[in-house]
Jmol script that loads the backbone (N, CA, C; Angstrom):
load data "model"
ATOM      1  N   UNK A   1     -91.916-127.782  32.398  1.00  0.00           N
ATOM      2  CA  UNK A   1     -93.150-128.333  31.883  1.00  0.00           C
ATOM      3  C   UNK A   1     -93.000-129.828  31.684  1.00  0.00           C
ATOM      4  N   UNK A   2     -94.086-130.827  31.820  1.00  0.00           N
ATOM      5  CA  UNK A   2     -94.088-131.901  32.124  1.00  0.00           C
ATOM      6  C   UNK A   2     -93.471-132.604  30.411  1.00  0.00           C
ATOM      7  N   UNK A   3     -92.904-133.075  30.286  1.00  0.00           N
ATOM      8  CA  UNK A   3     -92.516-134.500  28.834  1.00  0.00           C
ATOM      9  C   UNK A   3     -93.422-135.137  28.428  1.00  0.00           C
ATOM     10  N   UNK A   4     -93.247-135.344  27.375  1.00  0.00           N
ATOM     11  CA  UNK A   4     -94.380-135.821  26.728  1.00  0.00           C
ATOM     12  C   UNK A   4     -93.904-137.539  26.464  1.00  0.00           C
ATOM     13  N   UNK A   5     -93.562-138.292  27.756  1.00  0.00           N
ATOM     14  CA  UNK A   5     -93.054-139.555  27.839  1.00  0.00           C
ATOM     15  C   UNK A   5     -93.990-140.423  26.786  1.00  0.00           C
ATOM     16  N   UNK A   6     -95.638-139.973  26.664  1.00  0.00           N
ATOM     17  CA  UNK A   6     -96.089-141.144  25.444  1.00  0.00           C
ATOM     18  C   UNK A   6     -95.909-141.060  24.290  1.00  0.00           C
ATOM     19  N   UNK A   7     -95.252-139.552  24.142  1.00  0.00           N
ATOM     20  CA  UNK A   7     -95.459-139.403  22.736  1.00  0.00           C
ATOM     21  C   UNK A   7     -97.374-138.601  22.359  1.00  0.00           C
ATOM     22  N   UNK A   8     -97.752-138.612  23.412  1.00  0.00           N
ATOM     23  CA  UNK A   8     -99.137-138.199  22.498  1.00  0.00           C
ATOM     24  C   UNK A   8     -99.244-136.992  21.922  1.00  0.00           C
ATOM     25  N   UNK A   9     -98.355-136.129  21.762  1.00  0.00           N
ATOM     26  CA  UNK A   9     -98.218-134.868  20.565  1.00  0.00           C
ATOM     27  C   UNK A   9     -96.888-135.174  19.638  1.00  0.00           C
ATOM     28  N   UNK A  10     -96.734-136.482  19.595  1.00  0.00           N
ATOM     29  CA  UNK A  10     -95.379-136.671  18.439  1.00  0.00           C
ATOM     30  C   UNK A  10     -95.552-136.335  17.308  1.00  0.00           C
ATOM     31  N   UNK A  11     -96.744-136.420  16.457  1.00  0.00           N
ATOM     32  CA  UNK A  11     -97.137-136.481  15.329  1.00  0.00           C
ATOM     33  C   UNK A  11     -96.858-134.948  14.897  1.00  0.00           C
ATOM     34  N   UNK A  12     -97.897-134.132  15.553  1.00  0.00           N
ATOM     35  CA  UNK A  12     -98.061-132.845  15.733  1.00  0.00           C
ATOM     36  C   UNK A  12     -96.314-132.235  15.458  1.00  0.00           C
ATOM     37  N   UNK A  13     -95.293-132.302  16.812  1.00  0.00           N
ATOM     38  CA  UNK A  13     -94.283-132.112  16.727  1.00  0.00           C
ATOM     39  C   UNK A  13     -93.196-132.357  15.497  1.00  0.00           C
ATOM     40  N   UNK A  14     -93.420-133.546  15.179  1.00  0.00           N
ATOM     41  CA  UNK A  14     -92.693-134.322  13.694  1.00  0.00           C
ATOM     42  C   UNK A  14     -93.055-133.272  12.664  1.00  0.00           C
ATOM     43  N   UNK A  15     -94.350-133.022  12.321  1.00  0.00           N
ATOM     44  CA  UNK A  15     -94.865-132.090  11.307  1.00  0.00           C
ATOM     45  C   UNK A  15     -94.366-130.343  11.939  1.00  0.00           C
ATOM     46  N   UNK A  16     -94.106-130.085  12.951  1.00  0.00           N
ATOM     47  CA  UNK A  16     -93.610-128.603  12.692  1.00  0.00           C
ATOM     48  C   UNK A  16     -91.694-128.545  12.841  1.00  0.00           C
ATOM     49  N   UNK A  17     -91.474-130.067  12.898  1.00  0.00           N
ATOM     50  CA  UNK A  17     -90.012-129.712  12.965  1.00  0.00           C
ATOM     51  C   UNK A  17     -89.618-130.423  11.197  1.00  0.00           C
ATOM     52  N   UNK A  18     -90.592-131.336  10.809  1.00  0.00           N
ATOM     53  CA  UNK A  18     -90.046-131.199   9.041  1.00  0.00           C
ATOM     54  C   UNK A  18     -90.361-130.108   8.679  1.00  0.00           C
ATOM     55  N   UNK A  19     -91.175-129.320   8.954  1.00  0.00           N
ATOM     56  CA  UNK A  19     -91.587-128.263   8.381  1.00  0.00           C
ATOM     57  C   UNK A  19     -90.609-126.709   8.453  1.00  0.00           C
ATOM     58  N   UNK A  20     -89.861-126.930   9.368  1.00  0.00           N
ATOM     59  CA  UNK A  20     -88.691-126.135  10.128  1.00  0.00           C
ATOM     60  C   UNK A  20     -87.844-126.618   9.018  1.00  0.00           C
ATOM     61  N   UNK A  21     -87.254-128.419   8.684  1.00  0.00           N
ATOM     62  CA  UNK A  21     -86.282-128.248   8.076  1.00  0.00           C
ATOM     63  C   UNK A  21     -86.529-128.035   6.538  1.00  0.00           C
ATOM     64  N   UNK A  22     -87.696-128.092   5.827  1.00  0.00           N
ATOM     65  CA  UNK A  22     -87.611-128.148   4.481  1.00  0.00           C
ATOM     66  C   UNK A  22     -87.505-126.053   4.518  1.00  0.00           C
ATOM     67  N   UNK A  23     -88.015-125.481   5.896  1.00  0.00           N
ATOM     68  CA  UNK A  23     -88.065-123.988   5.230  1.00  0.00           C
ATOM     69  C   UNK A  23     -86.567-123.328   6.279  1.00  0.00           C
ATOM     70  N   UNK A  24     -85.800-124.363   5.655  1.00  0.00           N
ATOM     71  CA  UNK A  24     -84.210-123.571   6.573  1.00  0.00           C
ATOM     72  C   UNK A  24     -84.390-123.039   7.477  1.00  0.00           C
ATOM     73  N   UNK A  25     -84.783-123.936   8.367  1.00  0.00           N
ATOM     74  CA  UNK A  25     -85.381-122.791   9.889  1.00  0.00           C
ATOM     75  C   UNK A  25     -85.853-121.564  10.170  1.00  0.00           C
ATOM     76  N   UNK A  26     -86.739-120.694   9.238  1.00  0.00           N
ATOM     77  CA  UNK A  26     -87.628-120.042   9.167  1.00  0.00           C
ATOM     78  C   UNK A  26     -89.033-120.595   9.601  1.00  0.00           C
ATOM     79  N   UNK A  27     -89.461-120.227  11.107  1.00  0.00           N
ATOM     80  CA  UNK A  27     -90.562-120.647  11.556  1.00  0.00           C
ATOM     81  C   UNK A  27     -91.654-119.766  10.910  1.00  0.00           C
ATOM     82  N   UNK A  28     -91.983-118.656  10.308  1.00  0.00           N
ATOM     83  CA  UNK A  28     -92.865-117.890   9.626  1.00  0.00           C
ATOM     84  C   UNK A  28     -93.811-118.664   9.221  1.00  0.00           C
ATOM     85  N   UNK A  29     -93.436-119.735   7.990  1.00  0.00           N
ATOM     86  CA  UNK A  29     -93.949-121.051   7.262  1.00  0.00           C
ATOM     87  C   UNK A  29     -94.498-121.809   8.021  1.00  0.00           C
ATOM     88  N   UNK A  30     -94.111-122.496   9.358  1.00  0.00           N
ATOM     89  CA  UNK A  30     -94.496-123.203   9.833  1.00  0.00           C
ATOM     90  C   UNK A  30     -95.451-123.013  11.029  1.00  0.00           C
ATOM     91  N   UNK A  31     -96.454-121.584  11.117  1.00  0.00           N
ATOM     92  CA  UNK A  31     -96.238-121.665  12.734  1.00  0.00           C
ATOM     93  C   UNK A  31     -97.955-122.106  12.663  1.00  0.00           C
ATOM     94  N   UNK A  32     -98.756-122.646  11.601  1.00  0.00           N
ATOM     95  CA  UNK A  32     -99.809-123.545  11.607  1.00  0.00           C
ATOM     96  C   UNK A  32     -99.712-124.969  12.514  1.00  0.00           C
ATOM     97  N   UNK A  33     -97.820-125.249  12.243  1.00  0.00           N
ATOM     98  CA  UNK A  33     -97.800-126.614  12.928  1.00  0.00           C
ATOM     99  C   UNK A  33     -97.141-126.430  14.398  1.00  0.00           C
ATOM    100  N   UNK A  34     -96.930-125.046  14.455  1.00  0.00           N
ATOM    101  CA  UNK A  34     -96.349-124.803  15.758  1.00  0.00           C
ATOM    102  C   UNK A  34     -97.337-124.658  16.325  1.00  0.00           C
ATOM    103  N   UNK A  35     -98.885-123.966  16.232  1.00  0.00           N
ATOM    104  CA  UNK A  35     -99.923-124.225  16.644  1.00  0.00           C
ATOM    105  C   UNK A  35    -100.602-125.273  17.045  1.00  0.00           C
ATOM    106  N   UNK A  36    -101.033-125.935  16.071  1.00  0.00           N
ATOM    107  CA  UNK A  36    -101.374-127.171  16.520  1.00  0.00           C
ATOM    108  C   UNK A  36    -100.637-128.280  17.517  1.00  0.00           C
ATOM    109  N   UNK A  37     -98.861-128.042  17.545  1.00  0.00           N
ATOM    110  CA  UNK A  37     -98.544-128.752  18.358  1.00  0.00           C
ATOM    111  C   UNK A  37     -98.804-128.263  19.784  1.00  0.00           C
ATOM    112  N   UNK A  38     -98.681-127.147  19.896  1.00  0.00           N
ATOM    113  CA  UNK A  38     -99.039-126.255  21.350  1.00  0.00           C
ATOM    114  C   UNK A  38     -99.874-126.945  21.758  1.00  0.00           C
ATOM    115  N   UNK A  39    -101.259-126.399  20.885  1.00  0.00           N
ATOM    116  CA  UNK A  39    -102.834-126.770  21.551  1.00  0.00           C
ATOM    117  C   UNK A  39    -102.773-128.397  22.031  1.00  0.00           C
ATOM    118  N   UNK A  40    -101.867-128.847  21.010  1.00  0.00           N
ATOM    119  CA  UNK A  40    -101.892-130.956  21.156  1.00  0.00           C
ATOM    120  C   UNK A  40    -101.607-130.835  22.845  1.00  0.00           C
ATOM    121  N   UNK A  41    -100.517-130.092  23.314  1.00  0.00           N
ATOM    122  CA  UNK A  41     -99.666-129.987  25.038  1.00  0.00           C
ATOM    123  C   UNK A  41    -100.593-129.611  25.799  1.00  0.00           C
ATOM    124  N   UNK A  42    -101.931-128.492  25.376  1.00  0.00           N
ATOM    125  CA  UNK A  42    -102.314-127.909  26.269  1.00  0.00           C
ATOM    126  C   UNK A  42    -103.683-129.394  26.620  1.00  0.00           C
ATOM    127  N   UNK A  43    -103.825-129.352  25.188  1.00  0.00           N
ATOM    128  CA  UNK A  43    -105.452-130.471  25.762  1.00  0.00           C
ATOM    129  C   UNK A  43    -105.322-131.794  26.020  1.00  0.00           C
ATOM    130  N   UNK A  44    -103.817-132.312  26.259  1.00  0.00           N
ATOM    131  CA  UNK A  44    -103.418-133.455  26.958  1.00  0.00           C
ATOM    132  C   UNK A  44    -102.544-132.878  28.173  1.00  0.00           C
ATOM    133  N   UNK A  45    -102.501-132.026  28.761  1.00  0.00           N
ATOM    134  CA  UNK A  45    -102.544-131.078  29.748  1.00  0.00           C
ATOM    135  C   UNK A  45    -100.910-131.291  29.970  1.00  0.00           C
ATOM    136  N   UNK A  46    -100.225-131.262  29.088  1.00  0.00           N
ATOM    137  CA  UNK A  46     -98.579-131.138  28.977  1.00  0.00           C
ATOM    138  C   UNK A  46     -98.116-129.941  29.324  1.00  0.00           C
ATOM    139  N   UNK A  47     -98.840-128.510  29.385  1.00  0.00           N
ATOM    140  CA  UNK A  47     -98.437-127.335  29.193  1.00  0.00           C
ATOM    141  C   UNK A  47    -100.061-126.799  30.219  1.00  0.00           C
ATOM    142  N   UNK A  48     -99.617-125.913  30.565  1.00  0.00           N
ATOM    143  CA  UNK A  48    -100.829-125.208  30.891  1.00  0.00           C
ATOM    144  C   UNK A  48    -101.839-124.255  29.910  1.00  0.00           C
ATOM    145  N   UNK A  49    -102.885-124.227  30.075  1.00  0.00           N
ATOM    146  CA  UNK A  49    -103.921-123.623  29.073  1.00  0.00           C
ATOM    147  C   UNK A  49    -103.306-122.420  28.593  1.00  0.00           C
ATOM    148  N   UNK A  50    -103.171-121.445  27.699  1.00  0.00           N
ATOM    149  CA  UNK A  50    -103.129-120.579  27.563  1.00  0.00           C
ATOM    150  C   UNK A  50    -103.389-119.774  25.914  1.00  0.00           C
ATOM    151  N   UNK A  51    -103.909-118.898  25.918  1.00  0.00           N
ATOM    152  CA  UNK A  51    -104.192-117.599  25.362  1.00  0.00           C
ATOM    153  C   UNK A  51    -103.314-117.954  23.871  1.00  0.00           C
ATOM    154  N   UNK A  52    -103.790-118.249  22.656  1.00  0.00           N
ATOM    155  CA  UNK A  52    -102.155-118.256  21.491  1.00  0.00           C
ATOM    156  C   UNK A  52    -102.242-117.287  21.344  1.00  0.00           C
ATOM    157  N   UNK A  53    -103.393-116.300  20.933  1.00  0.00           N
ATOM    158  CA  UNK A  53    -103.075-114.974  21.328  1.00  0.00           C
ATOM    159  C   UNK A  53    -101.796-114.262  21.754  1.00  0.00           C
ATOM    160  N   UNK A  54    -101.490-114.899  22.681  1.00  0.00           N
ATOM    161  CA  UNK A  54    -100.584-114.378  23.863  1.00  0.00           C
ATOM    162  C   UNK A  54     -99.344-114.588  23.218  1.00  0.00           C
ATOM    163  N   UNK A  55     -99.387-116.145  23.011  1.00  0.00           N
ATOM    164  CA  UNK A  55     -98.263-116.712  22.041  1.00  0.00           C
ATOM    165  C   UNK A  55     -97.413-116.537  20.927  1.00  0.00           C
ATOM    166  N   UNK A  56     -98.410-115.624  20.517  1.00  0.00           N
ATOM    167  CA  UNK A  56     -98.068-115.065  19.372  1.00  0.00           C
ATOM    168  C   UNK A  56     -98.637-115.806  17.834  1.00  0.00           C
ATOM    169  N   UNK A  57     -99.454-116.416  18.633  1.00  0.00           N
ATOM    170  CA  UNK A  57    -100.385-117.475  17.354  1.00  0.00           C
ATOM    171  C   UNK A  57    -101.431-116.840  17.191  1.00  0.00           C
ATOM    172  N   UNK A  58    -102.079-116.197  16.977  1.00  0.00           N
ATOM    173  CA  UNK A  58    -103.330-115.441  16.525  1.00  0.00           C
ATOM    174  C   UNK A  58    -104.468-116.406  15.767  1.00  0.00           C
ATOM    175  N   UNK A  59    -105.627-115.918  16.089  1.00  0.00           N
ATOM    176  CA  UNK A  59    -106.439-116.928  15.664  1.00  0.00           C
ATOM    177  C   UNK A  59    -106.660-117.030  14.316  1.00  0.00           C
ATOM    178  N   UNK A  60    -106.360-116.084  13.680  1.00  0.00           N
ATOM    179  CA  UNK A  60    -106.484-116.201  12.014  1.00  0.00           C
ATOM    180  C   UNK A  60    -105.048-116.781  11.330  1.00  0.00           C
ATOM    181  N   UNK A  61    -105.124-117.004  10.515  1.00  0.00           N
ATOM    182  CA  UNK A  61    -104.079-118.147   9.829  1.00  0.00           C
ATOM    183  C   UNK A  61    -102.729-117.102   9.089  1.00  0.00           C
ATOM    184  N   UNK A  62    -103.287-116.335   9.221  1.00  0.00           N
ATOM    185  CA  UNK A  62    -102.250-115.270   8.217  1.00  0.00           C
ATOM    186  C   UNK A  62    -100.848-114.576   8.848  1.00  0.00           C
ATOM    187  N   UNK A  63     -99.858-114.672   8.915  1.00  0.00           N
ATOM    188  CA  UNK A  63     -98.807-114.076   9.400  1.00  0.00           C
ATOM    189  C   UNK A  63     -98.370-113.516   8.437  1.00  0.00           C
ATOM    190  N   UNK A  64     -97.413-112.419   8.709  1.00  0.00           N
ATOM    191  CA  UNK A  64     -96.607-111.460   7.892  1.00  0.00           C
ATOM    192  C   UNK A  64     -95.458-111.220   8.248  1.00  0.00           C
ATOM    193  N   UNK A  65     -94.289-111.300   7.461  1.00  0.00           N
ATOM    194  CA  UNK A  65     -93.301-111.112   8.167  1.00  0.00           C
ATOM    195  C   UNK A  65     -92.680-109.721   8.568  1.00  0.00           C
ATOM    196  N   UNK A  66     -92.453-108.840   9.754  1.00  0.00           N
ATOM    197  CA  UNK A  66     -92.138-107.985  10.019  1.00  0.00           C
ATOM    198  C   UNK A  66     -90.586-107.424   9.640  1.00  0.00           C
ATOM    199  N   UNK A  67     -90.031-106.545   7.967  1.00  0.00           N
ATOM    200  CA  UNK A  67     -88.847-106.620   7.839  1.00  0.00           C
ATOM    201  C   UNK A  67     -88.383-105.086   8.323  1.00  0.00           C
ATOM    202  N   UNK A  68     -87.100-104.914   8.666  1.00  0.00           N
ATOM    203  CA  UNK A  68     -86.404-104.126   9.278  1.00  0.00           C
ATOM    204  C   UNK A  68     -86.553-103.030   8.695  1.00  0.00           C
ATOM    205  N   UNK A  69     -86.819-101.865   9.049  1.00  0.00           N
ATOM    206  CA  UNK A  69     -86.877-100.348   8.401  1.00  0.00           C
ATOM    207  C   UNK A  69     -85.286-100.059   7.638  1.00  0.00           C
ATOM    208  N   UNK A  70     -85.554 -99.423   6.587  1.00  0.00           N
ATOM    209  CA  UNK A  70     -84.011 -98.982   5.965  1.00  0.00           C
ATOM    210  C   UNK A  70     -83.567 -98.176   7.086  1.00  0.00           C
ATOM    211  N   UNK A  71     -82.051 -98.482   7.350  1.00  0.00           N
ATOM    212  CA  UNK A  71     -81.335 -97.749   8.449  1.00  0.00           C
ATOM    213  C   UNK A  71     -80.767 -96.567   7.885  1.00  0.00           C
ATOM    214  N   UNK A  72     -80.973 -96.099   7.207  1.00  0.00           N
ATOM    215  CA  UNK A  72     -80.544 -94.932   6.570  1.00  0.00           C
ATOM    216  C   UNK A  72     -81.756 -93.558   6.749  1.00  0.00           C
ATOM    217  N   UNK A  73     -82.642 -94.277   6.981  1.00  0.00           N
ATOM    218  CA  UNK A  73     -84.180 -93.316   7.356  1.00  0.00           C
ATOM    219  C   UNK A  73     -83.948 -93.135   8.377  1.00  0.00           C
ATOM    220  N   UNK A  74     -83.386 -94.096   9.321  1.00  0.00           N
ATOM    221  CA  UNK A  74     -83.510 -94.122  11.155  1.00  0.00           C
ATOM    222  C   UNK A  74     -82.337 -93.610  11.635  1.00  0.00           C
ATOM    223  N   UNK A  75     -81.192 -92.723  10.942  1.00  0.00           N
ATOM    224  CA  UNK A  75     -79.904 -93.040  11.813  1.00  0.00           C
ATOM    225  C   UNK A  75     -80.451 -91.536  11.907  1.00  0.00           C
ATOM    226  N   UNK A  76     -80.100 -90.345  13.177  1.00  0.00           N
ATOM    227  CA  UNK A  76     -79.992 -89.841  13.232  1.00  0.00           C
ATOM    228  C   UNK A  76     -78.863 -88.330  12.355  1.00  0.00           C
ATOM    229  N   UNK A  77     -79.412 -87.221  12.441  1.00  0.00           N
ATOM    230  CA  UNK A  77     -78.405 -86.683  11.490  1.00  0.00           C
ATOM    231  C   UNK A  77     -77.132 -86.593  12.537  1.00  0.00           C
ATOM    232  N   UNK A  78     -75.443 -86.139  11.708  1.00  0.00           N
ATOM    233  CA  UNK A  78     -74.602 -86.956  12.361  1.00  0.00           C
ATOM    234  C   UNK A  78     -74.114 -85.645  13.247  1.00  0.00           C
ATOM    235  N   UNK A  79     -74.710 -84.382  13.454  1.00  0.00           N
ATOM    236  CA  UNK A  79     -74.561 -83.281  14.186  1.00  0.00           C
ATOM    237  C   UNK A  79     -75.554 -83.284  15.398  1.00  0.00           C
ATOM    238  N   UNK A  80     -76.133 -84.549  15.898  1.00  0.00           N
ATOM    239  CA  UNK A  80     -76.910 -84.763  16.908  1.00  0.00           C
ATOM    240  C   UNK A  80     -76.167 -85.991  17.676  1.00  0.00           C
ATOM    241  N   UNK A  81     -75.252 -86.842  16.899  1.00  0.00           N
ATOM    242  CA  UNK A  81     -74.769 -87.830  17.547  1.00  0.00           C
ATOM    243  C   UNK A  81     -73.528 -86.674  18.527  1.00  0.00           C
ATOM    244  N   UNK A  82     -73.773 -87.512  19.912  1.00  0.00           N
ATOM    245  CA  UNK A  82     -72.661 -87.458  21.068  1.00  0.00           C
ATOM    246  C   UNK A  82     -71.352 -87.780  20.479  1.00  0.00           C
ATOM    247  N   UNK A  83     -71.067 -89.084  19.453  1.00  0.00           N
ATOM    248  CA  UNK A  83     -70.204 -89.978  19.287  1.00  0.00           C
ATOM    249  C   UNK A  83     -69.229 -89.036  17.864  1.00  0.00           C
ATOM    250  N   UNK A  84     -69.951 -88.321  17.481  1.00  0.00           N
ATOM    251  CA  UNK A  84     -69.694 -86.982  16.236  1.00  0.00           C
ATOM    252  C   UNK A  84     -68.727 -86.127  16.771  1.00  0.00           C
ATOM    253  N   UNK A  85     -69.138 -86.117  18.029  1.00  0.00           N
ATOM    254  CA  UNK A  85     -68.838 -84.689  19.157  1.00  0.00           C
ATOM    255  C   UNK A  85     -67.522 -84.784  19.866  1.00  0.00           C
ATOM    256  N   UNK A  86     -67.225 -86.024  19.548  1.00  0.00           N
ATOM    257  CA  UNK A  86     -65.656 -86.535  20.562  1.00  0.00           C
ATOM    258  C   UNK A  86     -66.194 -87.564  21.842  1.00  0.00           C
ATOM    259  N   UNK A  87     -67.107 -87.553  21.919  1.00  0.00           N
ATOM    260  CA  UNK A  87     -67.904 -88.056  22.835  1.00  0.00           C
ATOM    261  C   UNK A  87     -67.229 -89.753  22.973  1.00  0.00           C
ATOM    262  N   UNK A  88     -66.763 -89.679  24.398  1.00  0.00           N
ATOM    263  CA  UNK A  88     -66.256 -91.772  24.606  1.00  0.00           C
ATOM    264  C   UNK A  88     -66.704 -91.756  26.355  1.00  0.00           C
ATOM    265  N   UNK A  89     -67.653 -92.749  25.498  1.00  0.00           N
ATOM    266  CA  UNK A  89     -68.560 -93.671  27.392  1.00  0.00           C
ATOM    267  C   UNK A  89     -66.893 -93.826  28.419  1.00  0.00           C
ATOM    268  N   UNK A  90     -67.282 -93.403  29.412  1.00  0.00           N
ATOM    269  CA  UNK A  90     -66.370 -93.732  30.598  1.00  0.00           C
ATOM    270  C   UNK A  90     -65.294 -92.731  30.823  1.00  0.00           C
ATOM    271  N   UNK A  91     -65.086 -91.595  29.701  1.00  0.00           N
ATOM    272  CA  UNK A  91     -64.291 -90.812  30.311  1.00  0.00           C
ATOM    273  C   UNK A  91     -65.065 -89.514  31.086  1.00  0.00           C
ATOM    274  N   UNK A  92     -64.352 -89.268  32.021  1.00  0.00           N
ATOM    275  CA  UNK A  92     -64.857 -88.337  32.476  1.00  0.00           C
ATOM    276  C   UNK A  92     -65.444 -88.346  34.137  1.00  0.00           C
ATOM    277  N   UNK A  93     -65.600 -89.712  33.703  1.00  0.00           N
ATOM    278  CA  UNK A  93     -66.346 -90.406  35.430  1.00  0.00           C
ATOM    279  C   UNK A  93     -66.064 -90.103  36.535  1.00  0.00           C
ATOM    280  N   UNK A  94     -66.551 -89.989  37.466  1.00  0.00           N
ATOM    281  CA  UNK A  94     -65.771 -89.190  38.951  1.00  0.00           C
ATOM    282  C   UNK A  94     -66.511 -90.843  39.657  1.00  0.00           C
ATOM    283  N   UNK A  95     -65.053 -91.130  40.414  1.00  0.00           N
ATOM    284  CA  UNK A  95     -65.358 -92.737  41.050  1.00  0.00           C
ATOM    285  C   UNK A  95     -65.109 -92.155  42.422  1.00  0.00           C
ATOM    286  N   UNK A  96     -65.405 -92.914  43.501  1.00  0.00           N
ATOM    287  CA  UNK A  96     -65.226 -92.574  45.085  1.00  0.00           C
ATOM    288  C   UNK A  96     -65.326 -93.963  45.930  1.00  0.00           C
ATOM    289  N   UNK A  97     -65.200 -93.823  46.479  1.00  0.00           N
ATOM    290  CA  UNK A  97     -64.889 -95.409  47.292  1.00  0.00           C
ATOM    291  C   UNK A  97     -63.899 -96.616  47.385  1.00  0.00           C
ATOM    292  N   UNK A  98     -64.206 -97.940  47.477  1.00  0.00           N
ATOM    293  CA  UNK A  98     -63.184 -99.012  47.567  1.00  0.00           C
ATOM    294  C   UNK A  98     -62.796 -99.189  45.911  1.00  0.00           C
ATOM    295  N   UNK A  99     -63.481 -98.872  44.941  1.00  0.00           N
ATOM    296  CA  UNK A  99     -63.270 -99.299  43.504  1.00  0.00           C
ATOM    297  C   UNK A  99     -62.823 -97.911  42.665  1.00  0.00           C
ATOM    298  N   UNK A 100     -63.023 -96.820  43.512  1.00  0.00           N
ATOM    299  CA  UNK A 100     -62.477 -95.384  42.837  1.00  0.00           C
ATOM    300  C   UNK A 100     -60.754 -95.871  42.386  1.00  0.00           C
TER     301      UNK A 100
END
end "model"
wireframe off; spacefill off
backbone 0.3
color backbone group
């Protein structure tokens, strides 16, 4: 994608990368200015048009942060694991050819 040699989205950029460092690089906080710097690329035609939608910028202002399910809900019970069973990747393999 083309550089932004004038600077004409510096401003834009400056504001989502202080904004990066005052929130310890958690973009969650910042992605109002990650927005606006996008759109700055697309309508000085730095970037090609596209969808924030797509981007993952949504048109409403609100993000949420998506946190990890307790892994203790998700692990399977341990009489279904292969790995329970004696189970080890690669034994067993039947090889044939130049690498058998």
């Amino acid at each position: 994608f083309p550089l932004d040699h004038d600077r004409e989205c510096k401003p834009a950029m400056q504001e989502f990368l202080n904004c990066l460092k005052t929130h310890n690089s958690d973009h969650l906080p910042c992605k109002s200015f990650s927005k606006m710097y996008l759109e700055c690329r697309m309508e000085k035609d730095l970037m090609a048009k596209e969808d924030l939608d797509k981007l993952g910028l949504s048109s409403d202002s609100t993000y949420t942060r998506v946190l990890p399910s307790d892994s203790s809900t998700n692990k399977k019970s341990s009489s279904n694991r292969k790995e329970d069973n004696g189970f080890v990747a690669g034994i067993g393999v039947k090889t044939s050819g130049k690498w058998g």
